[in-house]
N, C-alpha and C positions, 0 to 999 in steps of 0.2 A: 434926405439921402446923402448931402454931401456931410453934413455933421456926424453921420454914423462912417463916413467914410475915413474923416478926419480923425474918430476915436481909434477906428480900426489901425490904422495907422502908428499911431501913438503908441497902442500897446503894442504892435510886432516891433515898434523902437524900440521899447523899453526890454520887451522877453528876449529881444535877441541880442539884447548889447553886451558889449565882449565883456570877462572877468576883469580886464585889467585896466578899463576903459573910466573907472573914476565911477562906479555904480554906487548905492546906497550899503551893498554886503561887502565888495569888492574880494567876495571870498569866490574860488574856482567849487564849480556842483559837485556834489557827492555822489558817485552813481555804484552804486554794489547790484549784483546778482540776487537772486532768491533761489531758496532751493526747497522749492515745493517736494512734498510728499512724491509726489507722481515720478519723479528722477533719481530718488532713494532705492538705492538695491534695496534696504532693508526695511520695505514697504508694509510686511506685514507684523514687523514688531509697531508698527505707528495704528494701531487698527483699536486700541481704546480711545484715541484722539478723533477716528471719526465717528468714534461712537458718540464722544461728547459731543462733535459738532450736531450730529442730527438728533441728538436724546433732547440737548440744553444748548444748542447754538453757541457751542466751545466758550459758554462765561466763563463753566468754573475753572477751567483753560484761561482766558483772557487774567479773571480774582489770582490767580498762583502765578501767574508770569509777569503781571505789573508790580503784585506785591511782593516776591520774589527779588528782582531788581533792585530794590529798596535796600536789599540786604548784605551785608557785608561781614565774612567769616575772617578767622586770624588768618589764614594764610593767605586770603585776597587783600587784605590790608599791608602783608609783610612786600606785597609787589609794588603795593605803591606807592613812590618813593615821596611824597606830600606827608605821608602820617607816620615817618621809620620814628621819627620825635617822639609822638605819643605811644608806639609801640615800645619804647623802651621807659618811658615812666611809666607804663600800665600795661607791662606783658600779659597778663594773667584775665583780662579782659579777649573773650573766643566769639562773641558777636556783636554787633553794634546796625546803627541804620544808619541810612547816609541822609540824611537832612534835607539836602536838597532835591534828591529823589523824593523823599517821601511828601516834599509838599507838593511836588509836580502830579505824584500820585494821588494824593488827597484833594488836588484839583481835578483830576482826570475821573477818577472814584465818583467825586461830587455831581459831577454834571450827569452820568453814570445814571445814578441814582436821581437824579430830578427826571430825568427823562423815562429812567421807569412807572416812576410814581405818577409820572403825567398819564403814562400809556393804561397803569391800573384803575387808572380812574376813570379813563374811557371805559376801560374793559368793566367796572363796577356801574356805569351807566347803561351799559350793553345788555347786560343781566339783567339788569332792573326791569329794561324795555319787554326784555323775553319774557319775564316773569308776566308782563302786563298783559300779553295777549288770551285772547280769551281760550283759546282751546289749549294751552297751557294751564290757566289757574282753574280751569274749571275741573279739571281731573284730580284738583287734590295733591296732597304732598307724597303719597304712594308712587304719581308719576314718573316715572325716570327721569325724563328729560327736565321736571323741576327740580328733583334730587340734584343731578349734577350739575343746574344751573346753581342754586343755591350752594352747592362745594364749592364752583368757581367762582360765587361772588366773597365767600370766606377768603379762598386764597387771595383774590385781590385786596382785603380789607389788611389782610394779615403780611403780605406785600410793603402796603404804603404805609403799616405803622410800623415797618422793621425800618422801610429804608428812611421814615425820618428820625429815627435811634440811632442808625449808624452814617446818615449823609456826608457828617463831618467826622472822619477814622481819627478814633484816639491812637498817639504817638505809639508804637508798636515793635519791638526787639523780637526776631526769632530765637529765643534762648536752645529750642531745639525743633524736632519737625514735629512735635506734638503740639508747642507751640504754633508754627505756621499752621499747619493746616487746620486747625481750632479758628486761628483769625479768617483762613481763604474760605471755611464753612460759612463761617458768621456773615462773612463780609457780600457771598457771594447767595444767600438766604434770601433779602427779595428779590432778584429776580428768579429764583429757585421757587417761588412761590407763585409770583408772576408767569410764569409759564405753566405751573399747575393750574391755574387759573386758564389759562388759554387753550389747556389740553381739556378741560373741564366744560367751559363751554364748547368747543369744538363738538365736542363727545354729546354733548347736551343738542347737537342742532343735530348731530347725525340719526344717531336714536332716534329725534323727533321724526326726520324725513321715513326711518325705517318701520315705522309706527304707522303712520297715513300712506304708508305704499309711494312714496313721491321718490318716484325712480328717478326724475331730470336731475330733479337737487341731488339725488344719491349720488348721481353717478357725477354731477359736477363735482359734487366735494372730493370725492375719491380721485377726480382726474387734478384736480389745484392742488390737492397734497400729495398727490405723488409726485407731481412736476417742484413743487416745493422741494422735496425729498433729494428726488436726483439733482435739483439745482442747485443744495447745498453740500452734496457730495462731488460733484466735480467742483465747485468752490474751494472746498478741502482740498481736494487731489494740487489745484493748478496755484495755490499760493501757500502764505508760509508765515507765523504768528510773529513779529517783531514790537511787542511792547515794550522789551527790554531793553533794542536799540533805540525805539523813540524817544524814550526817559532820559538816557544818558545823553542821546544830540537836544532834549529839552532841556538839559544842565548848562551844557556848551553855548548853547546861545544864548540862554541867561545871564551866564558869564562874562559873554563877548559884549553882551547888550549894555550891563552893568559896567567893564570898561570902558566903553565907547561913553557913558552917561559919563564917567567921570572923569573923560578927557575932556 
């Protein structure tokens, strides 16, 4: 007890010590506002955004705002006053990436993507299990609920072999939006799959309950996904996407971190 008293200690030293007080950042907190949906007069121009969120859990949302960020047109370049140099030996240059963004992205991307491919693989062992049960296999490939177990163990399959083709994103220019959203499709394809996959078995257990008359499970599933449903809808309403401040305060500190190494 007193050892846990003594950590406790330690840390409300360490959280609560002043900015100016000689700390390891010695930098003052950054604290901004958010401006959730729910405080938007113009609430109902944002109504394909909650569609993403409950369709696909606002990835392809997350794919176009991280990757997005990355990207840098001629007139956002003409503001900053770091590259007026290369704007005038290479006017004629209308897009470019920013480097350092894109590796923060390609790190962010990356982890992204392992942790899908973790989750498909459970989900490709999940299938497997259903598949094994006896009043499952014994009905044949006629049976629905093996039909769409078997689609969802494709989308899983098809999932983990996208996202180890794209885990590591090749260097990337939006030369136009035909370009970006070609890459935000590609990029954001397993888990696009991965969730087919998830709608697929779901679908596969429910059919199965609605088959054997098993009213308890019916009606659990139906009450966990609707609570699911509205809990990602107020989700939406009460916050607000910032991948693209993240990226830029992950440059910042890189930056800072990188001076400080070379002092």
């Amino acid at each position: 007890m007193l050892e846990f008293s003594s950590l406790m200690l330690a840390v409300n030293s360490w959280t609560f010590q002043p900015a100016d007080s000689g700390g390891s950042s010695g930098h003052t907190p950054h604290t901004r506002c958010a401006k959730p949906p729910l405080r938007d007069p113009n609430l109902l121009y944002k109504l394909p955004s909650i569609l993403s969120m409950l369709s696909a859990l606002d990835h392809p949302g997350f794919i176009s705002r991280i990757l997005g960020a990355t990207q840098q047109s001629k007139a956002t370049r003409e503001r900053d006053r770091q590259r007026q140099a290369m704007q005038q030996d290479d006017p004629n240059r209308d897009h470019e990436t920013d480097v350092e963004k894109w590796k923060v992205f390609g790190d962010t991307f990356q982890k992204d993507v392992e942790s899908i491919n973790l989750l498909a693989t459970v989900l490709l062992t999940a299938n497997f299990s259903f598949l094994a049960i006896q009043s499952i296999d014994q009905n044949g490939l006629s049976y629905w609920p093996q039909r769409l177990s078997y689609t969802s163990l494709l989308f899983a399959l098809g999932s983990i072999l996208m996202g180890l083709a794209v885990r590591t994103p090749r260097f990337f220019t939006a030369y136009s939006s035909s370009y970006f959203q070609v890459m935000a499709l590609v990029l954001g394809f397993p888990f696009e799959l991965f969730l087919y996959s998830v709608f697929s078995f779901i679908a596969a257990l429910i059919v199965h309950f609605g088959i054997h008359n098993a009213k308890f499970q019916y009606a659990a599933a139906i009450a966990i996904f609707s609570l699911v449903i509205m809990c990602l809808g107020m989700y939406w309403l009460v916050t607000e996407p910032q991948e693209k401040q993240l990226i830029c305060s992950w440059k910042v500190d890189a930056g800072t971190a990188t001076e400080v190494a070379g002092d």
